[in-house]
N, C-alpha and C positions, 0 to 999 in steps of 0.2 A: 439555904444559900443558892440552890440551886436553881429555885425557883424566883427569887431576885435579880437569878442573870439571865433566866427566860424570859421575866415580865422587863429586863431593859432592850435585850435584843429584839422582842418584839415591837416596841415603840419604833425603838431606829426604824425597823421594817416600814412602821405603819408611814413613819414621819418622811421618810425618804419615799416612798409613794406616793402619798402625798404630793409632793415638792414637784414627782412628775410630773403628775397631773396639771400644776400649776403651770409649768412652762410649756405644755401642751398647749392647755388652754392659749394662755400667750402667745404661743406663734401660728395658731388659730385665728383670733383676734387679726394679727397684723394685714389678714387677706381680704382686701378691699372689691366689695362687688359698687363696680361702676353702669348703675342704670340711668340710662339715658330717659328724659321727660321732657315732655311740650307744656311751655307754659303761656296760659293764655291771662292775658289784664284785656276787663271790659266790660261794658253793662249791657246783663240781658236781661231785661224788664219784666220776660213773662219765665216760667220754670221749663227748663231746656235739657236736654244731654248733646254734649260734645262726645264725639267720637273720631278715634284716630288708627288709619291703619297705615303699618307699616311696609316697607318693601327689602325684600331677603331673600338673598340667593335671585334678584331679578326677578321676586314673584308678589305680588300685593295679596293677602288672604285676606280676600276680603268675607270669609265667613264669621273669622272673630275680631272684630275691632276692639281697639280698648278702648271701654265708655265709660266719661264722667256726666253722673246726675248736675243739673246747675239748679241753683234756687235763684228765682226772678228776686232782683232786686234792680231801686235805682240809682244805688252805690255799686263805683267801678269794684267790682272783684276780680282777685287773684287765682285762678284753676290750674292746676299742675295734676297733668296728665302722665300717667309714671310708666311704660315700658316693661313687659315681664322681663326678669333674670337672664341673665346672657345673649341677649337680643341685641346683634351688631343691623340697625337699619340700614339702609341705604338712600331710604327716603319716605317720605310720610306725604299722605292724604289726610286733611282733616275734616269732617264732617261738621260744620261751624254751628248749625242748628238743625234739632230734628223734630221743632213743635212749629205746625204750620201757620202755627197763632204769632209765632216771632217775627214781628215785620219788618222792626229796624235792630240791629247791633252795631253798638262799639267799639271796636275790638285796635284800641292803640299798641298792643302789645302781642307778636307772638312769638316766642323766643325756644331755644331750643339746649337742653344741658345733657353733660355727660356727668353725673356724678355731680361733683363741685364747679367744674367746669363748663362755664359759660361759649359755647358751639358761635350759637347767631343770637345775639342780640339786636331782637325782633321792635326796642322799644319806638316810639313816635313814626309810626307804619315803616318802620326801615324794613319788616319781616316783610313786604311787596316785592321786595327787588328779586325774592327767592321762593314764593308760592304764586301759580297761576290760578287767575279766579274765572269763573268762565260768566254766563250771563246772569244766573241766578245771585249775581251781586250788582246793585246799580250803586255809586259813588254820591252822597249825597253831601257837596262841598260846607253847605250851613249845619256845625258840628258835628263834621267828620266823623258821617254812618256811614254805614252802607243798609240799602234799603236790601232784601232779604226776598227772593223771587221760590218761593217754594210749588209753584206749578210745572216747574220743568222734568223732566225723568227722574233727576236724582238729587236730593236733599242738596242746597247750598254746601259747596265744596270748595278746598284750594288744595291744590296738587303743587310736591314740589318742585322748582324745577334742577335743570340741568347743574345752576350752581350750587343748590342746597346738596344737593347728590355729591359731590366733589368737596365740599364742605364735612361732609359725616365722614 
């Protein structure tokens, strides 16, 4: 007899442990990490990395950008550029191309999320009104390229500006 109300009260033990653990888990779950991403729509024809660095605390490091591989294609593709964990930007530099082979890009799209949350909706070049481009981009009006100037000091670039900053 004895031993039947040991083997019950131990279950309860195990089962109510258990059940802990369970609602642990659960209000674990509920904490949402909101990372912020640069998405870029466009065609890069030849195989490129986009790189993007951030600015925090008023500082750009530029020693580790986050870099995405592109595979050349001459279907527009989708690149979403993802932000390490807990990184509150304050404004981004993107590095649009870093094969000095890429002469022309497409780039109708550069849009900016926090999570699910849609920032700048970057589509049909609205993303100009809030990145400056300096010379290493020439505007090429007959299907809206831009032609791709990689002789200058530093990789084809757009910095953002004053209102993307006020924006994040």
């Amino acid at each position: 007899m004895k031993n039947i109300a040991l083997a019950v009260f131990a279950a309860l033990i195990f089962v109510s442990c258990g059940d802990k653990k369970e609602t642990q888990g659960a209000a674990t779950g509920e904490v949402k990490i909101e990372k912020y991403a640069v998405v870029l729509e466009g065609i890069y024809e030849k195989d490129d990395s986009v790189k993007v660095f951030y600015q925090q605390g008023n500082h750009y490091n530029y020693e580790k950008p986050v870099t995405v591989k592109v595979d050349g294609s001459p279907l527009q593709q989708r690149i979403v550029i993802e932000m390490p964990e807990n990184v509150q930007p304050e404004n981004f530099t993107l590095t649009v191309s870093t094969n000095k082979e890429q002469n022309v890009v497409f780039l109708p799209n550069v849009s900016i999320m926090k999570g699910d949350q849609l920032l700048l909706d970057g589509k049909n070049f609205n993303y100009s009104k809030y990145f400056l481009s300096d010379q290493s981009f020439t505007w090429i009006p007959e299907g809206s390229k831009y032609q791709l100037n990689h002789k200058n000091q530093y990789p084809p670039s757009m910095v953002g500006n004053d209102e993307l900053a006020i924006m994040l």
